[in-house]
N, C-alpha and C positions, 0 to 999 in steps of 0.2 A: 820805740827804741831800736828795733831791728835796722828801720832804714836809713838811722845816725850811723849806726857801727858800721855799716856798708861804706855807707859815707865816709867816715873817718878811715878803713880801712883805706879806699883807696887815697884818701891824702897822706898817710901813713906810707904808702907803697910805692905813688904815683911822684911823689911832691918831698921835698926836703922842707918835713914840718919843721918851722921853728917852736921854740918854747911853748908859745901859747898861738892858737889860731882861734878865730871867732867866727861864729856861723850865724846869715842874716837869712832872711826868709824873702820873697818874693818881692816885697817893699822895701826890704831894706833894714826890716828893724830887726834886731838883736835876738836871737831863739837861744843860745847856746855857744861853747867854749869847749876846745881842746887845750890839753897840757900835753907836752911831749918833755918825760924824763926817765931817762936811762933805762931804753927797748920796753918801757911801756906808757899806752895814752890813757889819760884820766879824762871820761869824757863831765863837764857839769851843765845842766840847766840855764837857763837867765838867769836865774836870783842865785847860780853860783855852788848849789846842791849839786855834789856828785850821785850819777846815775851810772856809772860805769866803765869799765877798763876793756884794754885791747894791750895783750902782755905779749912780747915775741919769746917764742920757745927753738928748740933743737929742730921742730920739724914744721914750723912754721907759725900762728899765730892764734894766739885761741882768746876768747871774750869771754866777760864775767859781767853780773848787773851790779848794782851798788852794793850785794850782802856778798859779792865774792862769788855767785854759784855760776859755773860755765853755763855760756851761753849758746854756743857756738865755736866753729875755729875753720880756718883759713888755711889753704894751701897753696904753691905759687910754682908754676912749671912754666918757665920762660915769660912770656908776657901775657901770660893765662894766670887765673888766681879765680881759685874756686871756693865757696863757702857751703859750710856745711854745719846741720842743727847739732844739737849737744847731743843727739842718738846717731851721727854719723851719717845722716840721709844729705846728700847734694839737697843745694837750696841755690843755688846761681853761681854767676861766674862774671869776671869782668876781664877784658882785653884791652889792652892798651896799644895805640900805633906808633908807626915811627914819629909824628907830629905831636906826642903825646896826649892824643885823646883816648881816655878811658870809655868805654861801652861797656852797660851795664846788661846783664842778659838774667832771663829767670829757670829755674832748674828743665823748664823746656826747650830753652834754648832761643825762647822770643824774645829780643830787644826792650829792657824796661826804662831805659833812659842811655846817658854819658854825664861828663863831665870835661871842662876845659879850663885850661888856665892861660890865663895873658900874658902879659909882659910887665903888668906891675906884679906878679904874683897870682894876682885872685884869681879863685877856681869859680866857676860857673858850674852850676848843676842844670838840666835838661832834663824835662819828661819825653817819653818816647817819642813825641809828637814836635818836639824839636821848642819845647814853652819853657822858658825860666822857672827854675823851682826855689832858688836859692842861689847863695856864694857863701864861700871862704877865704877869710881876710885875718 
């Protein structure tokens, strides 16, 4: 669940979610769905179960799993947006460029992937090493 919310964070951050976005896995087939309504995401499953929310607040944006309990939260200083556990420890950070690529980094600072988006829309996700992990459509 950790590396959806990531996920979704930055389409939340990076990308003007519409309503609903869908999440394919490396082939192509169908893992999961965002909702986007009114400042917060409802993230579900394939078969359409809700596993979780990403709710925007006064000082930035905080995650919950399916029973509601925080899971995390988010903070964003220019085109820096850093994550942090439900005990307030940093856990990573993502940057985004002027071309709009997001880079994913880990609470050390090491590179754990990016993300990009085309010109129909879809975001491509990347593992460090520059390999397809996913899109969102």
């Amino acid at each position: 669940m950790k590396k959806l919310f990531l996920t979704l964070f930055i389409l939340f951050l990076g990308v003007n979610v519409c309503l609903a976005t869908n999440v394919y896995d490396s082939y192509g087939q169908k893992t999961g769905a965002y909702k986007n309504s009114n400042r917060t995401i409802t993230q579900y499953d394939k078969y359409g179960s809700k596993t979780g929310t990403i709710k925007q607040t006064s000082s930035g944006y905080n995650s919950y799993d399916k029973y509601g309990s925080k899971t995390g939260s988010y903070k964003t200083n220019g085109s820096t947006t850093t994550q942090y556990d439900k005990y307030g420890s940093k856990v990573g950070s993502y940057k985004t460029n002027s071309n709009g690529v997001t880079t994913s980094y880990d609470k050390y600072g090491q590179k754990t992937g990016s993300f990009k988006k085309d010109s129909s829309g879809r975001i491509t996700e990347y593992d460090k090493s520059g390999r397809k992990v996913g899109s969102y459509k």
